[in-house]
Structure formats: structure tokens, C-alpha cells
C-alpha positions in Angstrom: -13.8 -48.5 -46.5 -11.7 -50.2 -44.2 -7.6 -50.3 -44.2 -6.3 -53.1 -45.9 -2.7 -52.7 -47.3 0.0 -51.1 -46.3 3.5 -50.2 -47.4 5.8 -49.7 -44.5 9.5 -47.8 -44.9 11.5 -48.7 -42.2 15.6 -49.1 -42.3 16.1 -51.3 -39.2 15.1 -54.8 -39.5 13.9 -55.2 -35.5 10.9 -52.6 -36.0 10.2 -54.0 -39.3 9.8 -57.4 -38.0 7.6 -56.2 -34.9 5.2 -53.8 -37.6 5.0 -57.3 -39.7 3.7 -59.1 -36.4 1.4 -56.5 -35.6 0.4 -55.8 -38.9 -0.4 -59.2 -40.4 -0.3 -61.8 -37.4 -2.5 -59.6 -35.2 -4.5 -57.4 -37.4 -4.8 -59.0 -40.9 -3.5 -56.9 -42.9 -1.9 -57.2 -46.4 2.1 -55.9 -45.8 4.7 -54.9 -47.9 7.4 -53.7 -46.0 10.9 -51.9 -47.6 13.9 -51.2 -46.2 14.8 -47.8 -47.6 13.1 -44.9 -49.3 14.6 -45.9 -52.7 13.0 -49.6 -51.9 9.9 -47.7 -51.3 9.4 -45.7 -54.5 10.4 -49.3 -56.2 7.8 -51.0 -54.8 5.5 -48.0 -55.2 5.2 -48.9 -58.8 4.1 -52.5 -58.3 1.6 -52.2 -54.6 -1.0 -49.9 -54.3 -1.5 -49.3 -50.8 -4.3 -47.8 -48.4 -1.4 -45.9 -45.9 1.8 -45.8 -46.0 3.6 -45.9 -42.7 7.0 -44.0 -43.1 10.2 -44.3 -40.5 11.2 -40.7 -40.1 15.0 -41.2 -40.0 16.2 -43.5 -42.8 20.1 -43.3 -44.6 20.2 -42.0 -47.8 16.6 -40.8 -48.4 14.8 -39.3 -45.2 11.4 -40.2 -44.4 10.1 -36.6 -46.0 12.0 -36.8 -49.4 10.3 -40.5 -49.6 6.9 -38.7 -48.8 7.9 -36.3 -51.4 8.5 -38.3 -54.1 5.5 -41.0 -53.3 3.8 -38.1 -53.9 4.7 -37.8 -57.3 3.9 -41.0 -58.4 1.0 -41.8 -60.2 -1.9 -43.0 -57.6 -0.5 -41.8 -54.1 -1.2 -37.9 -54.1 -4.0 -39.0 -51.5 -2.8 -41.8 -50.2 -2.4 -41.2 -46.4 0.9 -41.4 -45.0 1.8 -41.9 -41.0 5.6 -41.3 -39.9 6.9 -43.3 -37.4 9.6 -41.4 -34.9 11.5 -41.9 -31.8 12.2 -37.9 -32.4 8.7 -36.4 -31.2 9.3 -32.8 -30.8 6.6 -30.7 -31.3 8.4 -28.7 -34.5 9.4 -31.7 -35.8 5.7 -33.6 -35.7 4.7 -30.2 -37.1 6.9 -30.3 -40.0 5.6 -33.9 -41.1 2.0 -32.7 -40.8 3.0 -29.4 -42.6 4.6 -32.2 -45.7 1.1 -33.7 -45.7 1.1 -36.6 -43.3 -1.6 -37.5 -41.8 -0.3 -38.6 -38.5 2.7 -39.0 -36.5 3.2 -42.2 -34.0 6.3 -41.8 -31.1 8.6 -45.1 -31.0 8.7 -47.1 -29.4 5.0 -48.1 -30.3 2.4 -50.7 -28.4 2.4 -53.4 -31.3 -0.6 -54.9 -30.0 -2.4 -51.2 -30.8 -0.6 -50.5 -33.8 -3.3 -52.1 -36.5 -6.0 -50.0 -34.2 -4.4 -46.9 -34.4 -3.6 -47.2 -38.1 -7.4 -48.2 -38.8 -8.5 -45.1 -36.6 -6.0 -42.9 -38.8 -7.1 -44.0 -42.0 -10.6 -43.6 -40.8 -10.1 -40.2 -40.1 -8.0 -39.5 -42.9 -10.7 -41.0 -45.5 -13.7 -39.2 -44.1 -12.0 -35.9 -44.6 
């Protein structure tokens, strides 16, 4: 199987625009992209995605309550999720792996490599 949609959770507009570029000008991939966790459990309900890519640090709902709540809805107990951080302490990258994700990518990020690495992860991630 290869990765073809994506729900990305990111709160400023900047990365979100840059993901989009990466995601669906470079890569081909089908994006839906929300700008909170709350917009994310919304949209949950309506886009079934391969991987979710997940900002760490969001207002109101955190990266890991998101991840803990997608995981509650119907469909994304398995779905792989990859947090996106400019935070990259070891502890910290251990407590999103500990929550279930299946990988952890430092911001800033190479754009270009972005749909690569995501493809890698989800590779990975299925074969397990």
C-alpha cells in the first residue's frame, strides 16, 4: 500500500502552507490540512486518512490530547500518526512515541523530503 491522504494539524498558517506545497505540489498527495485539534477531530469524522501528521504545540488542544481523542474515533485506532516539533528533546520525542506515534520529525523540516520521509514512515509503520 502506498501513502495517499493525509490529515495534517498545524496552528500556524506559514508551516501549513509549506506541508501543502510539499505535500500536494511536490508529492501528490491528497491533503486536508486543520488548524487546531478541535478542527481535527471535525474533520476526522468526514476524511479518512493514511497518517496523520500532528504539530506538537497547538493552543487549546496539544498535539497529544488530539492524538488521544483521534484515537477514539471510529477508524483511527491504527492509523499512524507523526508529530511535528521544533521541541526535540529526547524525553519529549519519547513521550509521543510512548502516546503511540509512530514518528517524530524536528522543525524546521526539508519540504522537498517531507513526502519521502512520510512515505518511508508509513511504510514502516504498515509493515509492522
Amino acid at each position: 500500500m502506498q501513502l495517499e491522504k493525509v490529515l495534517h494539524v498545524e496552528d500556524d498558517e506559514s508551516i501549513r502552507m509549506i506541508v501543502e506545497m510539499a505535500l500536494v505540489d511536490l508529492s501528490g498527495l491528497t491533503l486536508v490540512s486543520c488548524e487546531s485539534g478541535f478542527d481535527a477531530l471535525a474533520q476526522a469524522l468526514h476524511f479518512e486518512p493514511d497518517l496523520v501528521l500532528l504539530d506538537a504545540m497547538m493552543p487549546g488542544m496539544d498535539g497529544l490530547q488530539t492524538l488521544i481523542e483521534l484515537r477514539k474515533l471510529h477508524g483511527y485506532a491504527k492509523v499512524p500518526v507523526v508529530f511535528m516539533t521544533a521541541r526535540i528533546q529526547q524525553a519529549e520525542k519519547q513521550q509521543y512515541i510512548d502516546a503511540g506515534a509512530a514518528a517524530v520529525i524536528e522543525k524546521p523540516f526539508e519540504a522537498t523530503q517531507l513526502g519521502d520521509q512520510l512515505e518511508a514512515i508509513y511504510q514502516s509503520f504498515s509493515v509492522s
